[in-house]
C-alpha positions in Angstrom: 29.3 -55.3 -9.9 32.6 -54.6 -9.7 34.7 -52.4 -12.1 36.9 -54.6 -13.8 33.1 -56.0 -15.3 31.6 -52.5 -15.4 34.3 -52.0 -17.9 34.2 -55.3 -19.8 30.1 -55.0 -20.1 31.3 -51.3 -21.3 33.0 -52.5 -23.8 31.0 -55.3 -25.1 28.0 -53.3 -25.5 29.9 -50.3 -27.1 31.7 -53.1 -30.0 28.2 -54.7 -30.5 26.6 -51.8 -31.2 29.5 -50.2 -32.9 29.4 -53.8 -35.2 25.6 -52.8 -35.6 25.7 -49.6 -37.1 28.4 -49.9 -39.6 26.7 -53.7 -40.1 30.3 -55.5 -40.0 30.5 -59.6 -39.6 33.4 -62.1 -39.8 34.1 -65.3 -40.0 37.2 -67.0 -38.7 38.6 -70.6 -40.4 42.2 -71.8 -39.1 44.8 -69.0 -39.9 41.6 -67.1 -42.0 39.7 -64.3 -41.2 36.8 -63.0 -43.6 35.6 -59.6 -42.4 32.4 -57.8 -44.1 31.4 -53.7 -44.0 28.3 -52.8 -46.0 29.6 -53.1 -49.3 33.2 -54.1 -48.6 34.8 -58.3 -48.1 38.0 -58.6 -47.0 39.6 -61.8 -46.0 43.4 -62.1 -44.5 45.4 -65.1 -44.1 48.2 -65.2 -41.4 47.5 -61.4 -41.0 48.0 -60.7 -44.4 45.4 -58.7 -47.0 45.1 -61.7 -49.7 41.7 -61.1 -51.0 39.2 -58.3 -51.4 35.6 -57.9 -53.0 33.2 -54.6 -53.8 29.6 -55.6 -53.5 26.4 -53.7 -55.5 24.5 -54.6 -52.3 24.7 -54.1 -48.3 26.4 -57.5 -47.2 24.9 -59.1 -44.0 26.7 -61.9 -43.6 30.0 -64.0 -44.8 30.8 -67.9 -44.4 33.1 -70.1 -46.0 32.8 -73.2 -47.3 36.3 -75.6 -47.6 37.2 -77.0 -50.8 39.5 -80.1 -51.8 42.6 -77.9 -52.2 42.4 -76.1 -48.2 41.0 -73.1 -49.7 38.0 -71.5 -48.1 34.8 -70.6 -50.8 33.1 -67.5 -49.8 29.4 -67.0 -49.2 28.4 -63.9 -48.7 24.5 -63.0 -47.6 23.4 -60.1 -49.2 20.1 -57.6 -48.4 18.7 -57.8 -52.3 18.5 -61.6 -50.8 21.0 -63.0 -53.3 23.3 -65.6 -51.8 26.9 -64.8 -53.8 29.8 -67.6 -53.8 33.1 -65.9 -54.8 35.2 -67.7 -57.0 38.9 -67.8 -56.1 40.2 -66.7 -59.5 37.6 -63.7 -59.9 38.4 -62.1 -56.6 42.2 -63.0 -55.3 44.8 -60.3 -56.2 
């Protein structure tokens, strides 16, 4: 093995396990990236903070669904196993 894949194995583990512990996901859509901590959602469009959501429960895991009008619906998996679908007008700054 050489290094330049010593390194890049390094690093994979070290951001997987990293991703682990502090239990982030994401989910990317077009120019939109949704991004989860434990009790944290963010989502950014064109790298820009547009939307943001406090959760009473760990998060797990974050989808989107598209809508009519090209805007993305939140799902977010949560570990009280509720399912929770933002609304655009409840969260959106």
């Amino acid at each position: 093995m050489n290094v330049i894949a010593s390194v890049q194995f390094l690093l994979c583990f070290i951001s997987q396990s990293v991703c682990y512990i502090l239990r982030v996901c994401s989910y990317v859509e077009g120019a939109d990236l949704l991004l989860c901590g434990n009790y944290i959602y963010h989502q950014y469009h064109d790298c820009q903070d547009v939307a943001y959501y406090l959760c009473a429960d760990q998060m797990n895991d974050v989808l989107a669904l598209p809508t009519d009008n090209r805007t993305l619906t939140p799902v977010l998996a949560c570990t009280d196993r509720m399912i929770r679908i933002l609304q655009v007008s409840t969260f959106f700054l």
